[in-house]
C-alpha positions as CSV (number, residue, x, y, z in Angstrom):
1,X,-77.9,-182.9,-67.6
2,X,-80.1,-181.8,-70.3
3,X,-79.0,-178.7,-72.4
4,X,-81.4,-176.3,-73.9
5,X,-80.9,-173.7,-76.8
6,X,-83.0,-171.1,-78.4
7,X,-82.8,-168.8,-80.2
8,X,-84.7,-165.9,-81.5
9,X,-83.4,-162.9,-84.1
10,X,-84.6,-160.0,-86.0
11,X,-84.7,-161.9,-89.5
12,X,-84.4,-165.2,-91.2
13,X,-80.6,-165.9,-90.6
14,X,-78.4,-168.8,-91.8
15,X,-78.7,-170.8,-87.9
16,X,-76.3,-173.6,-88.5
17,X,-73.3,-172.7,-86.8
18,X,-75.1,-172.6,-83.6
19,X,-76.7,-175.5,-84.1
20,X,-73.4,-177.5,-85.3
21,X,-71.7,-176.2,-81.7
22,X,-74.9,-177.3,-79.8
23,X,-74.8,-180.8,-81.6
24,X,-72.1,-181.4,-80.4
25,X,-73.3,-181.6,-76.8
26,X,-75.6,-184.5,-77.5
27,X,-72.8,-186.4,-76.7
28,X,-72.0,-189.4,-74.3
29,X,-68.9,-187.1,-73.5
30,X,-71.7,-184.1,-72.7
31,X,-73.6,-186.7,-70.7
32,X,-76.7,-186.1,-72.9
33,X,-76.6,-189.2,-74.9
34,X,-80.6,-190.3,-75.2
35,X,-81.7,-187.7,-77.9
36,X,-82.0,-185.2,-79.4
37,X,-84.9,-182.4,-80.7
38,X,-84.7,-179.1,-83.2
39,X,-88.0,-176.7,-83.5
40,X,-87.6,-173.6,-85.8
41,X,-90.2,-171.5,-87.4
42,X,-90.3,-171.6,-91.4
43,X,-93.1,-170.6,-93.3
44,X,-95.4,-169.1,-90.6
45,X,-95.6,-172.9,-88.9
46,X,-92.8,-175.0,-86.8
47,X,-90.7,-177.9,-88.2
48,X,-90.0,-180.2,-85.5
49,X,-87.6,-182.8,-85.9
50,X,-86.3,-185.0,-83.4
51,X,-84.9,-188.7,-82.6
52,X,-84.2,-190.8,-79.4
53,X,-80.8,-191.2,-80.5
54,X,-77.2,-189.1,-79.7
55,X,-77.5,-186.0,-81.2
56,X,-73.5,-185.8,-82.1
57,X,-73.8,-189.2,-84.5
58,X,-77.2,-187.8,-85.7
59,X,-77.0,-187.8,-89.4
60,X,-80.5,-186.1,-90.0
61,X,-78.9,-183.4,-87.1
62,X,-75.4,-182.8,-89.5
63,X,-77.9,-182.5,-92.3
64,X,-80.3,-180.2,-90.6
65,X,-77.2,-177.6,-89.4
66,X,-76.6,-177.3,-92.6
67,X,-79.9,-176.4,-94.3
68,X,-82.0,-174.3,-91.6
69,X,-82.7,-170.8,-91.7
70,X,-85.0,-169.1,-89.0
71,X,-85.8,-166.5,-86.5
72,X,-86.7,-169.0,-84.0
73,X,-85.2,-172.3,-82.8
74,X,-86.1,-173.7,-79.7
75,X,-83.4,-177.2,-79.6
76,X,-82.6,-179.9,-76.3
77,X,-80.6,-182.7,-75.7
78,X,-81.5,-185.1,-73.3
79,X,-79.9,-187.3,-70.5
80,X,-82.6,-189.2,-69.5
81,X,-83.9,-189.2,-66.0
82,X,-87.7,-189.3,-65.9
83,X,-88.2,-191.9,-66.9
84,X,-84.7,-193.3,-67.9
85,X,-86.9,-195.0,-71.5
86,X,-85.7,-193.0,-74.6
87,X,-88.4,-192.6,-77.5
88,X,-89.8,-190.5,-79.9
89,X,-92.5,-190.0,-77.6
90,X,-90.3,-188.3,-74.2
91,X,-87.6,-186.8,-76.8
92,X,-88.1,-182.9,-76.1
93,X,-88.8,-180.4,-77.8
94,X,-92.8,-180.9,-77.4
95,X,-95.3,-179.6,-79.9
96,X,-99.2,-178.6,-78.9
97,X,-101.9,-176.6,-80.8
98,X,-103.6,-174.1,-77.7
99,X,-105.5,-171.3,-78.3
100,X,-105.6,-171.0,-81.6
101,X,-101.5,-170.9,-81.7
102,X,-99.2,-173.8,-82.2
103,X,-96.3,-174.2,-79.2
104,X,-93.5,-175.6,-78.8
105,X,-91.7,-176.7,-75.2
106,X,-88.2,-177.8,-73.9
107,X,-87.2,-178.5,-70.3
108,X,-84.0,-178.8,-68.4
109,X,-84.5,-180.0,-64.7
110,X,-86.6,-182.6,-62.5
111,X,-90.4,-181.8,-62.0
112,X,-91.9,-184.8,-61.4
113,X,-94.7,-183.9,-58.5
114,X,-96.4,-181.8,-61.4
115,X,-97.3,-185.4,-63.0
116,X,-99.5,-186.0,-59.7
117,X,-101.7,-182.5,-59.6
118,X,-104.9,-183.6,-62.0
119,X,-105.8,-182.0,-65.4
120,X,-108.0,-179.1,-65.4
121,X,-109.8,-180.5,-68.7
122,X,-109.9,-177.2,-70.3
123,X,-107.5,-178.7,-73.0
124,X,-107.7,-182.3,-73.6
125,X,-105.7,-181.5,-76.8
126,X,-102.4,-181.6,-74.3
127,X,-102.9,-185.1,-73.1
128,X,-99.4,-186.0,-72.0
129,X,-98.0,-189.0,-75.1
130,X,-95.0,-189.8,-73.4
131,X,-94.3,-190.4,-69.7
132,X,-91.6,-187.3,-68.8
133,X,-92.3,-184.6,-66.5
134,X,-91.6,-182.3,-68.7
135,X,-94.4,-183.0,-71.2
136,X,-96.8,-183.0,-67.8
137,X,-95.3,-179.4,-67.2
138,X,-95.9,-178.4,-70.5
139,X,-99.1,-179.5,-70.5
140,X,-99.8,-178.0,-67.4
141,X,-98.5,-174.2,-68.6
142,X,-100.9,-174.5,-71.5
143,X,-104.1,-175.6,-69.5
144,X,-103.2,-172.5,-66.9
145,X,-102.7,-170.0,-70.5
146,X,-106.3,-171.5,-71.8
147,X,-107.9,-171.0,-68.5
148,X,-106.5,-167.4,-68.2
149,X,-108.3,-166.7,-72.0
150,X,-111.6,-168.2,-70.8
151,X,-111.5,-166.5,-67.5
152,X,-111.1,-163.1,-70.0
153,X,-108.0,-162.1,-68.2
154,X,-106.7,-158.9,-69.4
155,X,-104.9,-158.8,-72.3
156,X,-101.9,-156.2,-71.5
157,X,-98.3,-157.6,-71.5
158,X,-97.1,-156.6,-68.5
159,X,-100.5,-158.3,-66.6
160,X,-100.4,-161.1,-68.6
161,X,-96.8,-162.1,-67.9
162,X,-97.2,-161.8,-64.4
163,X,-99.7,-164.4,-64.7
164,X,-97.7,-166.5,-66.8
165,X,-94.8,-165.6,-63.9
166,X,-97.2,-167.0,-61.3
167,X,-97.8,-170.2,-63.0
168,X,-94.2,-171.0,-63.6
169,X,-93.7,-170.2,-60.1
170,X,-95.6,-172.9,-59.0
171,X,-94.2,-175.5,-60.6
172,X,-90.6,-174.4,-60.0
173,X,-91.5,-175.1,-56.7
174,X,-91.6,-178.8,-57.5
175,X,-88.1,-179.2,-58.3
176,X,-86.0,-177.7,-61.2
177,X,-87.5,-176.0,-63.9
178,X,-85.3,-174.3,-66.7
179,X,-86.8,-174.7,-70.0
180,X,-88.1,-172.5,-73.5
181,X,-91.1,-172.4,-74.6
182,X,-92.6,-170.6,-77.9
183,X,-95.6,-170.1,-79.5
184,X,-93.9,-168.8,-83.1
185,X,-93.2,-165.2,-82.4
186,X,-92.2,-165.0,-79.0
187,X,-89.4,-167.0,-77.4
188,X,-89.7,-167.2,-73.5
189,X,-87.3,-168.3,-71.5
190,X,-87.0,-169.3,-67.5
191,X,-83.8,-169.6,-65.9
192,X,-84.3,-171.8,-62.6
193,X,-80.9,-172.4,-61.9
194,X,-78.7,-172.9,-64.3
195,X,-79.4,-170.6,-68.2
196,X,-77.4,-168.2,-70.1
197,X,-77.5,-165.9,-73.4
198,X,-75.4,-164.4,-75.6
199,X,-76.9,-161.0,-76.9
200,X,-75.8,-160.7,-80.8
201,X,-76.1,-157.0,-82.1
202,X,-74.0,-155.9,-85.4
203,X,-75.2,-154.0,-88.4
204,X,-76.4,-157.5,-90.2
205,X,-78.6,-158.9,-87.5
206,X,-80.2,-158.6,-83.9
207,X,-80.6,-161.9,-82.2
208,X,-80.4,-163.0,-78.4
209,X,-78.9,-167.0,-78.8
210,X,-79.5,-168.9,-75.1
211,X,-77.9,-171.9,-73.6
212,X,-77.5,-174.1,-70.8
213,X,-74.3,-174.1,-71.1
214,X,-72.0,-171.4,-73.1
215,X,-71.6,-172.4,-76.8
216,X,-68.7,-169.8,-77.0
217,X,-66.3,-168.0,-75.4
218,X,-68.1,-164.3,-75.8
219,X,-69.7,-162.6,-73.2
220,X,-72.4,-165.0,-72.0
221,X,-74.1,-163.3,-69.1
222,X,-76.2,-166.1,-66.6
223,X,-79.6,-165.6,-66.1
224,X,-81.0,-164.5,-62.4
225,X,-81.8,-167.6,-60.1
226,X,-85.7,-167.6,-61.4
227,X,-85.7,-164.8,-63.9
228,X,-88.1,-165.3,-67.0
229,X,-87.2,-163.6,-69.9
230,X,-89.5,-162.7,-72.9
231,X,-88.0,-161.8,-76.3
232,X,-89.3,-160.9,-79.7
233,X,-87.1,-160.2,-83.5
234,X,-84.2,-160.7,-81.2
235,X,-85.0,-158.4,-78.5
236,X,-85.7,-158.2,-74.9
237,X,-89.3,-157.4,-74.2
238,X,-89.9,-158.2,-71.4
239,X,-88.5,-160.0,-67.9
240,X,-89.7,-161.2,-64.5
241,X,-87.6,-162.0,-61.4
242,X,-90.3,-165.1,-59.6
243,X,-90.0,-166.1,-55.9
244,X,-88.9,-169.5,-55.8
245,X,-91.3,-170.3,-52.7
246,X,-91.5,-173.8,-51.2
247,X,-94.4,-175.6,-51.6
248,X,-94.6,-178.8,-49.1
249,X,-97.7,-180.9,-50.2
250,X,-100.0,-180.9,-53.3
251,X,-102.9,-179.5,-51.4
252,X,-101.2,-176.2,-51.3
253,X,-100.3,-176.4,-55.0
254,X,-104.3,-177.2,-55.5
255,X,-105.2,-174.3,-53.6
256,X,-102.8,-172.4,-55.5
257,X,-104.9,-173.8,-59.2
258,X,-107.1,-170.0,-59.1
259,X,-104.1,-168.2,-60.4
């Protein structure tokens, strides 16, 4: 299974201990053997790195948990599934420029109908490189977030992420669909089935840290079957609780494209 981690804080803070404990579930003994991926905010911009290879031996990884310092990591390892090809190209997590923001994307689960439902074409900019679902669901979230700007759809949060809730609704509908996703300030998070977080609050720092599986033994609470949580400088902004509907053919998820 592929593991997810993000995390999101107050301040710059010294990340590596999280990321050493998270390396070391890119692991054949983890079960996510075919890569690995690290996004973090430094600078104002994201530094992706990332490399089709087990992110335990990683050398760049080791290097890496020692160095980084952020308020925002989004990280994945990956057991391949769709497809079962490991490259650059379908290692997670993904980066896009939309809306005048760049965004970053990491997906734990099994979406593949989403690669059948055509591109809008509002942004050709998210032409899938690799072959994974995930990059297709990515792709897809950011076409529906541009097509909500055009349309001049209201700018308050609380409308806004019940549009966004909508969107990932559908697709969760497809199959499973944990994943992060940021564009540099806010870390968003969806908890299909299987996502928890650790919420860090001490007189040095305020950050929320979340995982697929626990990286600790504190008090890890799961996230709600379908609950979408929105955070920003390490707190809570934010949260949705979706309705997991079925959907049984892609006309009604075509049907569905106005939202």
């Amino acid at each position: 299974m592929c593991e997810l981690l993000g995390i999101n804080a107050g301040q710059v803070a010294d990340v590596g201990p999280w990321l050493r404990r998270f390396q070391s579930r890119g692991s054949e003994a983890a079960n996510n053997p075919d890569g690995w991926g690290l996004a973090y905010v430094r600078d104002g911009g994201f530094r992706v790195y990332k490399s089709p290879t087990p992110g335990a031996n990683s050398a760049l990884f080791s290097a890496l948990c020692n160095v980084v310092r952020s308020s925002l990591v989004v990280g994945h390892v990956r057991h391949a599934n769709h497809p079962r090809v490991n490259s650059v190209e379908n290692t997670h997590p993904f980066i896009r420029l939309c809306c005048g923001k760049e965004w970053v994307f990491a997906h734990n689960g099994l979406v593949s109908e989403i690669m059948n439902i055509p591109a809008m074409g509002l942004h050709p900019g998210c032409d899938p490189l690799g072959e994974t679902d995930s990059e297709y669901a990515f792709c897809y979230l950011l076409e529906r977030i541009a097509s909500r700007i055009e349309a001049g759809a209201r700018s308050d949060g609380a409308t806004q992420v019940d549009g966004f809730a909508s969107i990932v609704e559908l697709v969760a509908t497809h199959g499973r669909f944990n994943f992060l996703i940021s564009d540099g300030t806010y870390l968003i998070a969806y908890g299909h089935d299987h996502l928890h977080y650790l919420d860090i609050r001490d007189s040095a720092i305020q950050a929320v840290v979340i995982a697929t599986v626990p990286l600790t033994t504190g008090k890890w609470s799961p996230f709600h079957c379908g609950e979408l949580r929105i955070y920003r400088s390490g707190r809570l902004i934010l949260s949705r609780q979706t309705r997991l509907r079925v959907v049984h053919n892609l006309s009604d998820a075509r049907n569905a494209r106005a939202l």
